[in-house]
ZADO-1210 file (C-alpha; in nm, 4 decimals, padded with zeros to 6 digits):
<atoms>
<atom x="00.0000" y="00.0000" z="00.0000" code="UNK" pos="1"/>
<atom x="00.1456" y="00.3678" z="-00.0269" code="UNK" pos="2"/>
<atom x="00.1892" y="00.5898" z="00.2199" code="UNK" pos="3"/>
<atom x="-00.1308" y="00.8228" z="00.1150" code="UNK" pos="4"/>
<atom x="-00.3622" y="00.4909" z="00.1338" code="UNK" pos="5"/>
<atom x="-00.2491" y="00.3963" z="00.4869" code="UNK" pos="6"/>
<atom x="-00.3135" y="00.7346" z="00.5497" code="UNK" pos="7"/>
<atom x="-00.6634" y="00.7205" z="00.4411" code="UNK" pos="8"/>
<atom x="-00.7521" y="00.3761" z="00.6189" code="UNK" pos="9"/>
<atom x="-00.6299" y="00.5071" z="00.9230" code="UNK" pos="10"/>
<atom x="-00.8328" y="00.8359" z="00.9383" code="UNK" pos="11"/>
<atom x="-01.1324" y="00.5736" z="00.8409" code="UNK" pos="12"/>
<atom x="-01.0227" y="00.3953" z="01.1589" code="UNK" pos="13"/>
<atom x="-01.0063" y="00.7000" z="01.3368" code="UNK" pos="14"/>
<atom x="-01.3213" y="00.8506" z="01.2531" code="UNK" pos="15"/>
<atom x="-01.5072" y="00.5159" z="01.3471" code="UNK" pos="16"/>
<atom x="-01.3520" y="00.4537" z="01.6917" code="UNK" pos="17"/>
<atom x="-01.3756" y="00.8572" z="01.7639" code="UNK" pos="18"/>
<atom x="-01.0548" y="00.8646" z="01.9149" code="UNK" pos="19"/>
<atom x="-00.6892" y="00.9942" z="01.8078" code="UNK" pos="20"/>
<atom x="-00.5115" y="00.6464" z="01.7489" code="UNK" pos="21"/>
<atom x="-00.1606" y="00.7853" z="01.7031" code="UNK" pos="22"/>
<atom x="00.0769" y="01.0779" z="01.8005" code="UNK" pos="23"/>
<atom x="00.2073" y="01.2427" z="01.5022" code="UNK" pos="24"/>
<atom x="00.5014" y="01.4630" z="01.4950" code="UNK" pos="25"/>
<atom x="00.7184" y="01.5302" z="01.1588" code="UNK" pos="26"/>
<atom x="00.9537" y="01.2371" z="01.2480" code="UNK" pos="27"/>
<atom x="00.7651" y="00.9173" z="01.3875" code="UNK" pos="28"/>
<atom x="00.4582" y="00.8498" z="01.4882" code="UNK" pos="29"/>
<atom x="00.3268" y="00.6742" z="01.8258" code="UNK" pos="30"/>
<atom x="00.0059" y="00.4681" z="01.9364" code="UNK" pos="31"/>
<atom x="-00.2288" y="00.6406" z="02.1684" code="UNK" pos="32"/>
<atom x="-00.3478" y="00.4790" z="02.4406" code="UNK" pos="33"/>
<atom x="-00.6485" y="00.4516" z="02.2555" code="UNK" pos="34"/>
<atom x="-00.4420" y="00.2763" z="02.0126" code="UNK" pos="35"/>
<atom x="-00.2825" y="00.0368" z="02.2198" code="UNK" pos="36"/>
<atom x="-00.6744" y="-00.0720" z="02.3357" code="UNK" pos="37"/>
<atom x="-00.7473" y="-00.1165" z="01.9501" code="UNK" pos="38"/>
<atom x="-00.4467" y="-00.2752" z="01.9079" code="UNK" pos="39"/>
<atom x="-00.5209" y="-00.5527" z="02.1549" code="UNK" pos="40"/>
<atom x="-00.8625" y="-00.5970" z="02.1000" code="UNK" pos="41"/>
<atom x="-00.7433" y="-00.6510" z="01.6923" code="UNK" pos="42"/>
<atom x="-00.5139" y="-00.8883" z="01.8044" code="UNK" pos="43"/>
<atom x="-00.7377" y="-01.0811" z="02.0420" code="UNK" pos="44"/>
<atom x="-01.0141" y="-01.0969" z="01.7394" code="UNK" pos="45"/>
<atom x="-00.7154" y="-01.2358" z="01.5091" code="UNK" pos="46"/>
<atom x="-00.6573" y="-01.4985" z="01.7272" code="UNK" pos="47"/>
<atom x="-01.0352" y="-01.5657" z="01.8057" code="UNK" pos="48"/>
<atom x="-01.1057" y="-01.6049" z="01.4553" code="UNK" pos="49"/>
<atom x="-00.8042" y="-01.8059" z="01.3829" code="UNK" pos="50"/>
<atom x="-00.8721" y="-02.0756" z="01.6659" code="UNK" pos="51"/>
<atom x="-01.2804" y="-02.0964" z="01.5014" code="UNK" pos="52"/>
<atom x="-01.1245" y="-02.1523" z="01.1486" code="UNK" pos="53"/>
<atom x="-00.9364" y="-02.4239" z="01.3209" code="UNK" pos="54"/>
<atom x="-01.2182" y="-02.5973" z="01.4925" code="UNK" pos="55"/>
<atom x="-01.4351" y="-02.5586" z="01.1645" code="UNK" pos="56"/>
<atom x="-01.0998" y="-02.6693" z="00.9041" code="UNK" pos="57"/>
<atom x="-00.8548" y="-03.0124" z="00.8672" code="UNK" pos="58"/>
<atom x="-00.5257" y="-02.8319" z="01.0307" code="UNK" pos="59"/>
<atom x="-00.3946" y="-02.9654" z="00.7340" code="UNK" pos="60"/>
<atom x="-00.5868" y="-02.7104" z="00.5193" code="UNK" pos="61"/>
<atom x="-00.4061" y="-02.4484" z="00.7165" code="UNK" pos="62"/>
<atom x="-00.3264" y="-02.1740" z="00.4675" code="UNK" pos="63"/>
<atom x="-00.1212" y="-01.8501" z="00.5508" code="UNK" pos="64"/>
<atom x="00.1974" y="-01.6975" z="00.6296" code="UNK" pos="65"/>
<atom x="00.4460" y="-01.7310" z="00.9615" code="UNK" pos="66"/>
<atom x="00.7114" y="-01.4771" z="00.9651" code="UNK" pos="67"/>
<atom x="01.0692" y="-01.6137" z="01.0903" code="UNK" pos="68"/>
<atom x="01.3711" y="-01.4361" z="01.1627" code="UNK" pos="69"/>
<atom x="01.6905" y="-01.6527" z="01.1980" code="UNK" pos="70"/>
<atom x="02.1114" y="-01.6255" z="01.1404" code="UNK" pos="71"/>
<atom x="02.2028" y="-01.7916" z="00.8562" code="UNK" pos="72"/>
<atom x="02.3885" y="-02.0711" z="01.0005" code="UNK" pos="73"/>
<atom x="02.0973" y="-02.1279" z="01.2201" code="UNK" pos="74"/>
<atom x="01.8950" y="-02.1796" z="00.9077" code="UNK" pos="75"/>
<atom x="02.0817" y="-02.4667" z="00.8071" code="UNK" pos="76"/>
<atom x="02.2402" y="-02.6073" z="01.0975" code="UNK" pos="77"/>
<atom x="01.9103" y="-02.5676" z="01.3222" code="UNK" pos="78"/>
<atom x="01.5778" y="-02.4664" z="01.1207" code="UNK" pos="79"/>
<atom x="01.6418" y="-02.6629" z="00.8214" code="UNK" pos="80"/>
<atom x="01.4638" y="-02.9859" z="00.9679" code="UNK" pos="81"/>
<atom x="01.2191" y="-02.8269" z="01.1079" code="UNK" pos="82"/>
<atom x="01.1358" y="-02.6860" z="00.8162" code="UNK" pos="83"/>
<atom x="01.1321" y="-03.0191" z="00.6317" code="UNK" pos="84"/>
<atom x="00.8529" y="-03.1623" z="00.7958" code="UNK" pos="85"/>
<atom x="00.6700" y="-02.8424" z="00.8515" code="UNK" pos="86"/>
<atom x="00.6444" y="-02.8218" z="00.4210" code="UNK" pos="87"/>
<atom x="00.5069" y="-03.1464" z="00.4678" code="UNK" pos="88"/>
<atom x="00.2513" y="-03.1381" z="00.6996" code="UNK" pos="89"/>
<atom x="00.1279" y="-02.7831" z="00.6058" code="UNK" pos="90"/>
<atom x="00.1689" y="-02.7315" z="00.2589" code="UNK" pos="91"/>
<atom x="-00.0437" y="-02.4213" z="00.2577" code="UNK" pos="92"/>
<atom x="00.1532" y="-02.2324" z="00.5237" code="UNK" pos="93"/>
<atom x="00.4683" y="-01.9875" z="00.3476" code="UNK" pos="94"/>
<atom x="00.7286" y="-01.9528" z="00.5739" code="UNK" pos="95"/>
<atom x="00.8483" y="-01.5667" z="00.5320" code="UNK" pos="96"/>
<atom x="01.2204" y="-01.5706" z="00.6462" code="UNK" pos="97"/>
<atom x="01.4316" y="-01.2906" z="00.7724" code="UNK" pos="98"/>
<atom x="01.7724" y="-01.3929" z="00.8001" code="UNK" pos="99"/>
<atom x="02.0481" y="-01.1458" z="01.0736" code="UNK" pos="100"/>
<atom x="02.2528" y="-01.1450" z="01.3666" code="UNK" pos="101"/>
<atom x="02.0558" y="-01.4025" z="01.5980" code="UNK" pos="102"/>
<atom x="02.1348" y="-01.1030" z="01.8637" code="UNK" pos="103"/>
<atom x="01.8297" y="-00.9385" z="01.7420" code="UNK" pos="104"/>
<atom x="01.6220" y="-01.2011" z="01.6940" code="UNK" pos="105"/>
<atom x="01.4500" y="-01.1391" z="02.0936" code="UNK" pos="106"/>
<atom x="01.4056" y="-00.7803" z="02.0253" code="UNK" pos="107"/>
<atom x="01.2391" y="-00.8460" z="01.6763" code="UNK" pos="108"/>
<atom x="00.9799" y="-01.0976" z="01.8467" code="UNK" pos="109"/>
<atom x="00.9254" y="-00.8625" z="02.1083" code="UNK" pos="110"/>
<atom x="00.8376" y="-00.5605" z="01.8524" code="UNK" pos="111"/>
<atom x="00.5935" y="-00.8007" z="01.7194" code="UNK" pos="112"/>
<atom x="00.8379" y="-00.7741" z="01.3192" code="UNK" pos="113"/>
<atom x="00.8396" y="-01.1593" z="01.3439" code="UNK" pos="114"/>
<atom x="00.6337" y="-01.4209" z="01.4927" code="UNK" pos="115"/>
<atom x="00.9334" y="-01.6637" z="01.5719" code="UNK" pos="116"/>
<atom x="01.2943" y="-01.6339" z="01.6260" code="UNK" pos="117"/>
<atom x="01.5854" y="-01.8444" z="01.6248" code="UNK" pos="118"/>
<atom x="01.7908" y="-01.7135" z="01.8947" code="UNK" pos="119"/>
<atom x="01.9959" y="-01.7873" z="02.2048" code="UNK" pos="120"/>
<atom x="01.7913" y="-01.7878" z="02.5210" code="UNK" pos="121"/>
<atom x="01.8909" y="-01.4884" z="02.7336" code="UNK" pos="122"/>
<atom x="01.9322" y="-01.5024" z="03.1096" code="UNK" pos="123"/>
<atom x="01.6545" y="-01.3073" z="03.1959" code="UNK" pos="124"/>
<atom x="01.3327" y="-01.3919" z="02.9565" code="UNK" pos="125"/>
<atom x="01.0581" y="-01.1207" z="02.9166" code="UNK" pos="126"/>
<atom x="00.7450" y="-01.2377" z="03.0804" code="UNK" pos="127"/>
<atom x="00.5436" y="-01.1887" z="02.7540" code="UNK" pos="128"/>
<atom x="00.7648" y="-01.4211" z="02.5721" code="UNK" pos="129"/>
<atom x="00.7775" y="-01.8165" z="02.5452" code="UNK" pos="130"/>
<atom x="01.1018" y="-02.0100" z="02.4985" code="UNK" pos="131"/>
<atom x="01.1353" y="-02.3426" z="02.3145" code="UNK" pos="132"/>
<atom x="01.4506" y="-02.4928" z="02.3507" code="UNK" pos="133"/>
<atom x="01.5998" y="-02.7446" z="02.0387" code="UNK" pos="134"/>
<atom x="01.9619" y="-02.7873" z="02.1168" code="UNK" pos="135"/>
<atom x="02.2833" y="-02.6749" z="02.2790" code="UNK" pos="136"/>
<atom x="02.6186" y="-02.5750" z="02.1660" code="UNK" pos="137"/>
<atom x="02.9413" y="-02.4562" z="02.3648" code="UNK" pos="138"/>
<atom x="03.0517" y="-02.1744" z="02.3361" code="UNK" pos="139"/>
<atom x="03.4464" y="-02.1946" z="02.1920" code="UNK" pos="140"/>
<atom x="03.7413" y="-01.9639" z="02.2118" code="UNK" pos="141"/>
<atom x="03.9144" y="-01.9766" z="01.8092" code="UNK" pos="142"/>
<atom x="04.2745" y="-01.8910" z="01.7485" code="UNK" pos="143"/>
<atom x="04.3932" y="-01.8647" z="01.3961" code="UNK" pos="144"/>
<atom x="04.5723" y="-02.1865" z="01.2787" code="UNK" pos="145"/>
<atom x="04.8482" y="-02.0465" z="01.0615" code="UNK" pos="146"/>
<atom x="05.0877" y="-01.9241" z="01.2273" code="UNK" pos="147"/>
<atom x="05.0645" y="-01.5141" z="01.2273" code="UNK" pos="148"/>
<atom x="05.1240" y="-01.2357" z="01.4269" code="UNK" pos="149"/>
<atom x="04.8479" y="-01.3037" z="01.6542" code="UNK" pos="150"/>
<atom x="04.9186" y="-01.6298" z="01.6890" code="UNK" pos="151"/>
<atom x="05.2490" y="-01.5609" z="01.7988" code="UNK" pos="152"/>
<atom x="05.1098" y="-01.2965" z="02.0554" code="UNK" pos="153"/>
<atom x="04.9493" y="-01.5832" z="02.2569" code="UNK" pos="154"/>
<atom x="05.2820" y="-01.7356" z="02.3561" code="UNK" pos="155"/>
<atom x="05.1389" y="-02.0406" z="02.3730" code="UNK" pos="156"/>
<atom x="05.3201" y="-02.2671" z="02.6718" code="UNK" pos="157"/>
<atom x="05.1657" y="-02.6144" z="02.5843" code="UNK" pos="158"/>
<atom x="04.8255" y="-02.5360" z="02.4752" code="UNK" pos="159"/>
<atom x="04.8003" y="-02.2566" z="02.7325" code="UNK" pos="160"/>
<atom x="04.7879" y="-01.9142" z="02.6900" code="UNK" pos="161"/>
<atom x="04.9599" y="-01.7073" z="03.0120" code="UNK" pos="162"/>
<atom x="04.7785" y="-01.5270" z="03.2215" code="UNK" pos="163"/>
<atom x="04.9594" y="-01.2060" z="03.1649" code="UNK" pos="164"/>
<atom x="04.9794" y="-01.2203" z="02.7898" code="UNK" pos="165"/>
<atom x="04.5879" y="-01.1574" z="02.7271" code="UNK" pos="166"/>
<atom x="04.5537" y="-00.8165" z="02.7634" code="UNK" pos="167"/>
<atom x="04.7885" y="-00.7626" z="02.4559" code="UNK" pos="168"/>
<atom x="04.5927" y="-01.0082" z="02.2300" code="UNK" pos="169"/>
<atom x="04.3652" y="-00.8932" z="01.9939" code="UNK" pos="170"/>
<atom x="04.0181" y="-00.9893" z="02.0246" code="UNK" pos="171"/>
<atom x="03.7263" y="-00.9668" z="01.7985" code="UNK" pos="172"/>
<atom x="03.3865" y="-00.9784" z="01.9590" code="UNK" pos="173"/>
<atom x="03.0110" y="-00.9505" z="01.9323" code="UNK" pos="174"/>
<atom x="02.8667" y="-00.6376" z="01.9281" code="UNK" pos="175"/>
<atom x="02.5733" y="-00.7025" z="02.1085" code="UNK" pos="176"/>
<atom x="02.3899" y="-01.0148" z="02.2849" code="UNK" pos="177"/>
<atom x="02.3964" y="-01.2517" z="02.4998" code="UNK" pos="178"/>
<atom x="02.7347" y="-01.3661" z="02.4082" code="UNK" pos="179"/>
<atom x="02.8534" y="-01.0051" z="02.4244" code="UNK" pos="180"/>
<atom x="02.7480" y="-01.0472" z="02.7898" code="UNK" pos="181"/>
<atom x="02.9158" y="-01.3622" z="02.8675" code="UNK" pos="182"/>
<atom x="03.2526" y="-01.2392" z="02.7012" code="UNK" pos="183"/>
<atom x="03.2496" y="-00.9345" z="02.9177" code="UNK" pos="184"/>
<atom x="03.2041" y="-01.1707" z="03.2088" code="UNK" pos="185"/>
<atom x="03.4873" y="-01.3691" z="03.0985" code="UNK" pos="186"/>
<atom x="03.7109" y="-01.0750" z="03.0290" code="UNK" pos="187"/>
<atom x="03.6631" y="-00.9990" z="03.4438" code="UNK" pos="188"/>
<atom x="03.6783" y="-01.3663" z="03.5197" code="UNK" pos="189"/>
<atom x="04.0011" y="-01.3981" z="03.3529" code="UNK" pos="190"/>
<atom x="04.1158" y="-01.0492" z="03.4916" code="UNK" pos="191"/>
<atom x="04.1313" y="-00.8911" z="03.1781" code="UNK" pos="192"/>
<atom x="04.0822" y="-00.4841" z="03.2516" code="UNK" pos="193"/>
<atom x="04.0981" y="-00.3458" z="02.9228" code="UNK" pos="194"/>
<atom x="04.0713" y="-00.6247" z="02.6864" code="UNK" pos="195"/>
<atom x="04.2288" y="-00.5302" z="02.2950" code="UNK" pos="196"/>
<atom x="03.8910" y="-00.5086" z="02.1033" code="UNK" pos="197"/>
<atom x="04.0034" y="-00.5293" z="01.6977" code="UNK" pos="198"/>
<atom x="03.6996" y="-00.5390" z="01.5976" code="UNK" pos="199"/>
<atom x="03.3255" y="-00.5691" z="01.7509" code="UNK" pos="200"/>
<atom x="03.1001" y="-00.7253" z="01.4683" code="UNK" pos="201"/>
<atom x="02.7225" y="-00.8012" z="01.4266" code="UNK" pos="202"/>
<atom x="02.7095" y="-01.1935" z="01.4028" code="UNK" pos="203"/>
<atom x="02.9259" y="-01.5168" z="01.4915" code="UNK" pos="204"/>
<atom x="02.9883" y="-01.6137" z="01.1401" code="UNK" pos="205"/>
<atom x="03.2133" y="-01.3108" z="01.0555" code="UNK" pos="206"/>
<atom x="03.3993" y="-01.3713" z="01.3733" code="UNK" pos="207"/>
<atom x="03.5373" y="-01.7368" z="01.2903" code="UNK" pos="208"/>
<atom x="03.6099" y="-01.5533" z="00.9179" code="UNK" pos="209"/>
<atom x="03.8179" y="-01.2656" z="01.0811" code="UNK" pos="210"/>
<atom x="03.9807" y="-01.5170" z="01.3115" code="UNK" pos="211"/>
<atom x="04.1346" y="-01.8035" z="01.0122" code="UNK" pos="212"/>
<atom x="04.2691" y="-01.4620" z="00.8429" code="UNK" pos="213"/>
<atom x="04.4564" y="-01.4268" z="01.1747" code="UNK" pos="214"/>
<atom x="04.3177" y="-01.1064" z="01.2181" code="UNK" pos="215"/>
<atom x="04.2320" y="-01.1926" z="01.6043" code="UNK" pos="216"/>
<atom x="04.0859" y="-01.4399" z="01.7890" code="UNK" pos="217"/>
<atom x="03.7303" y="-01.4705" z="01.8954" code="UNK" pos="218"/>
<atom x="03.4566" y="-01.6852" z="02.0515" code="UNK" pos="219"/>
<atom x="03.1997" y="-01.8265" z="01.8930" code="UNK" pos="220"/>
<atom x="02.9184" y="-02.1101" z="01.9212" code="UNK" pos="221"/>
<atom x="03.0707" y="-02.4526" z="01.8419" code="UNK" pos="222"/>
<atom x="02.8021" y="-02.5183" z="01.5654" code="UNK" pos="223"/>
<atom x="02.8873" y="-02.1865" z="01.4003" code="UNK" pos="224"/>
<atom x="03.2548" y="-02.2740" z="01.3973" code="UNK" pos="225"/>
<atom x="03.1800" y="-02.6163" z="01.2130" code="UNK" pos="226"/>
<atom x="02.9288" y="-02.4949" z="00.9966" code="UNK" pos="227"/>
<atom x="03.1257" y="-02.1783" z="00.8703" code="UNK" pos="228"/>
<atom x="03.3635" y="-02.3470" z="00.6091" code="UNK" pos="229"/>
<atom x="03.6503" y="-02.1617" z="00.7935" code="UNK" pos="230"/>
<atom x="03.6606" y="-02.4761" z="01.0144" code="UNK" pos="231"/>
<atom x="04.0113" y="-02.5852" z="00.9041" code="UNK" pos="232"/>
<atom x="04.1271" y="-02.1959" z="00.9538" code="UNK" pos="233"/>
<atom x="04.0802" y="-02.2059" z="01.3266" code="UNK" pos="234"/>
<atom x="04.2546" y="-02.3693" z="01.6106" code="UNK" pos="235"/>
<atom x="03.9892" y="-02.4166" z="01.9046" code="UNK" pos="236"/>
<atom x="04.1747" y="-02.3562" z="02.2569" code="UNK" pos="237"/>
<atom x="04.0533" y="-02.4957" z="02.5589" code="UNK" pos="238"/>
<atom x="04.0115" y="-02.2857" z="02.8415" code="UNK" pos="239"/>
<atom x="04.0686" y="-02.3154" z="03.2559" code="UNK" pos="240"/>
<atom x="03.7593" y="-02.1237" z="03.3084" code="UNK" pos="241"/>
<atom x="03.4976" y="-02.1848" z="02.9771" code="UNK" pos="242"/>
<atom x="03.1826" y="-02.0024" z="02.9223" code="UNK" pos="243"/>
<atom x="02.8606" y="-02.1676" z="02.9422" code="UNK" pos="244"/>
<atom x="02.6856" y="-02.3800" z="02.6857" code="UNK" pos="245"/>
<atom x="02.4366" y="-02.2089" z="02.4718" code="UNK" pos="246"/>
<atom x="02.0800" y="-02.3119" z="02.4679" code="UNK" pos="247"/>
<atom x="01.9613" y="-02.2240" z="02.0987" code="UNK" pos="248"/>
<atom x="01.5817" y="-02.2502" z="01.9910" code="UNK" pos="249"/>
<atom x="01.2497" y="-02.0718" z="01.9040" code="UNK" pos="250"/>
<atom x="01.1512" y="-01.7468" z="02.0833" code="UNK" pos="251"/>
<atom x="00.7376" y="-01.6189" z="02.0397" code="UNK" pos="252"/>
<atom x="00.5359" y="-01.3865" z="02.2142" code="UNK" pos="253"/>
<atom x="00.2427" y="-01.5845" z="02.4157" code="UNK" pos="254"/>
<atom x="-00.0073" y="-01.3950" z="02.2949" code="UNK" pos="255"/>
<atom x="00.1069" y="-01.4975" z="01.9196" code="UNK" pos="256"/>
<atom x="00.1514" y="-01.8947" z="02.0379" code="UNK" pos="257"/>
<atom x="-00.2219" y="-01.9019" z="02.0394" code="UNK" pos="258"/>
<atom x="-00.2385" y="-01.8615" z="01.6475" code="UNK" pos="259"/>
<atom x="-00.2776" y="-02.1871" z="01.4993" code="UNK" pos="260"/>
<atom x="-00.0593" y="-02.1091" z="01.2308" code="UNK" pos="261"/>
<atom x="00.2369" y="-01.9953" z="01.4510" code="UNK" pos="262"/>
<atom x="00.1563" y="-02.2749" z="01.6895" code="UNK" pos="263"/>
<atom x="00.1364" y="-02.5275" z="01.4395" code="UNK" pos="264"/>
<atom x="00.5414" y="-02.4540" z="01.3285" code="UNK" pos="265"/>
<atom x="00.6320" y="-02.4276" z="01.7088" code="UNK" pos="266"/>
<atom x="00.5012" y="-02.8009" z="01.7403" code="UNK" pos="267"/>
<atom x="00.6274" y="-02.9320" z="01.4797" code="UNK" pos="268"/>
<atom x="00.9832" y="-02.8439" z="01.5602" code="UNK" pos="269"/>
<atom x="00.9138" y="-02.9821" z="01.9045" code="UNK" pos="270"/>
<atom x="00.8341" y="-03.3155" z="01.7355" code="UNK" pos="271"/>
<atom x="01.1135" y="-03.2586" z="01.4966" code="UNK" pos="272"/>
<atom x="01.3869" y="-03.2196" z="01.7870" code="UNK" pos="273"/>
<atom x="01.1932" y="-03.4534" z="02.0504" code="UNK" pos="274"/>
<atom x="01.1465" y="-03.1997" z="02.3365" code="UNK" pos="275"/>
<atom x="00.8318" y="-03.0922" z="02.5334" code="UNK" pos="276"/>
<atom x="00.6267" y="-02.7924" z="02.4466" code="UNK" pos="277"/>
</atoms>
């Protein structure tokens, strides 16, 4: 639609409801709380009429459109299955994929861009949100394999780095995310003040890249670094103190879980990967 006919069909909306639904100003525009009401009540009828066409339908006749944001290793390494015997058992459903750094997938869920996101489960889980987890991976510290300059700053003493060598080596980390946290965690644990950022990128893939250039080293999730065809690039080094495994899976609002047509591609990766909903 263009701008002008959204326009329209929301001063339609507008004059129906007889109440402002937005705040305007010449940058942006905001709901009301009169829009947030409408907003939920729209929502609530979506889902009301979706659960009636359910009841009435074969869930097989499902027809429609999930939208699912994912990193692209994820969408091999993880969704790809899934996928496979979601095509099967819903052949009317489209599956409209966003692919990015899995550190926004949370925050895209949460401003309701995409129904479901492949992500990393964070610490702390927003109430409104509902967690599905598929698999694990550990989370692995990658030195370059050739030898380089970097590779020569870690003074390796029989597969150990020592202690006081780390704050010279250059490191190349998330930007953002949960693994952003639990690097900065690691930096402290490990008693590393002011850690040598080279570079601070947006997703896991272009870390294990930067890292078999010898351009740093980095962590990254262990199914990233086998799935990145830099594998044979990177030396993983085992650590005294390792970070947490990763719990990886899908990430919905509630409220959206009680569409059939999102709830009918969180099941089936639940049957896919044999865990409980």
């Amino acid at each position: 639609m263009s701008v002008s006919a959204v326009s329209r069909c929301v001063q339609r909306l507008e004059a129906s409801v007889g109440q402002s639904l937005f705040e305007r100003d010449r940058r942006s525009m905001r709901l009301t709380a009169a829009g947030s009401t409408l907003k939920h009540y729209a929502e609530q009828a979506v889902d009301d009429w979706d659960r009636v066409r359910r009841q009435l339908t074969n869930e097989r006749d499902l027809v429609g459109e999930v939208s699912l944001f994912c990193s692209v290793t994820a969408s091999f390494s993880v969704l790809s299955p899934v996928l496979e015997s979601f095509r099967q058992a819903y052949p009317g459903v489209h599956i409209m994929l966003h692919a990015g750094d899995q550190a926004d997938g949370v925050g895209r869920v949460l401003e309701g861009r995409d129904d479901i996101a492949v992500t990393v489960r964070p610490d702390r889980l927003a109430a409104r949100l509902d967690f599905l987890t598929l698999t694990e991976s550990s989370m692995c510290l990658c030195i370059p394999a050739a030898d380089c300059a970097t590779r020569q700053a870690l003074k390796l003493d029989g597969g150990q780095v020592p202690a006081d060598v780390w704050s010279g080596v250059p490191f190349i980390v998330p930007e953002r995310g949960v693994t952003r946290d639990m690097i900065d965690a690691w930096f402290v644990g490990a008693g590393i003040a002011r850690p040598n950022l080279y570079a601070q990128v947006a997703g896991h893939e272009a870390i294990v890249a930067m890292v078999a250039l010898g351009l740093g080293v980095g962590f990254a999730p262990e199914v990233v670094v086998r799935n990145s065809g830099f594998e044979e690039g990177v030396q993983i080094l085992r650590l005294d103190q390792p970070l947490s495994d990763l719990r990886i899976g899908l990430c919905a609002l509630g409220h959206r879980l009680r569409r059939p047509l999102v709830r009918s591609l969180w099941e089936v990766a639940a049957r896919t990967y044999d865990v409980p909903v």
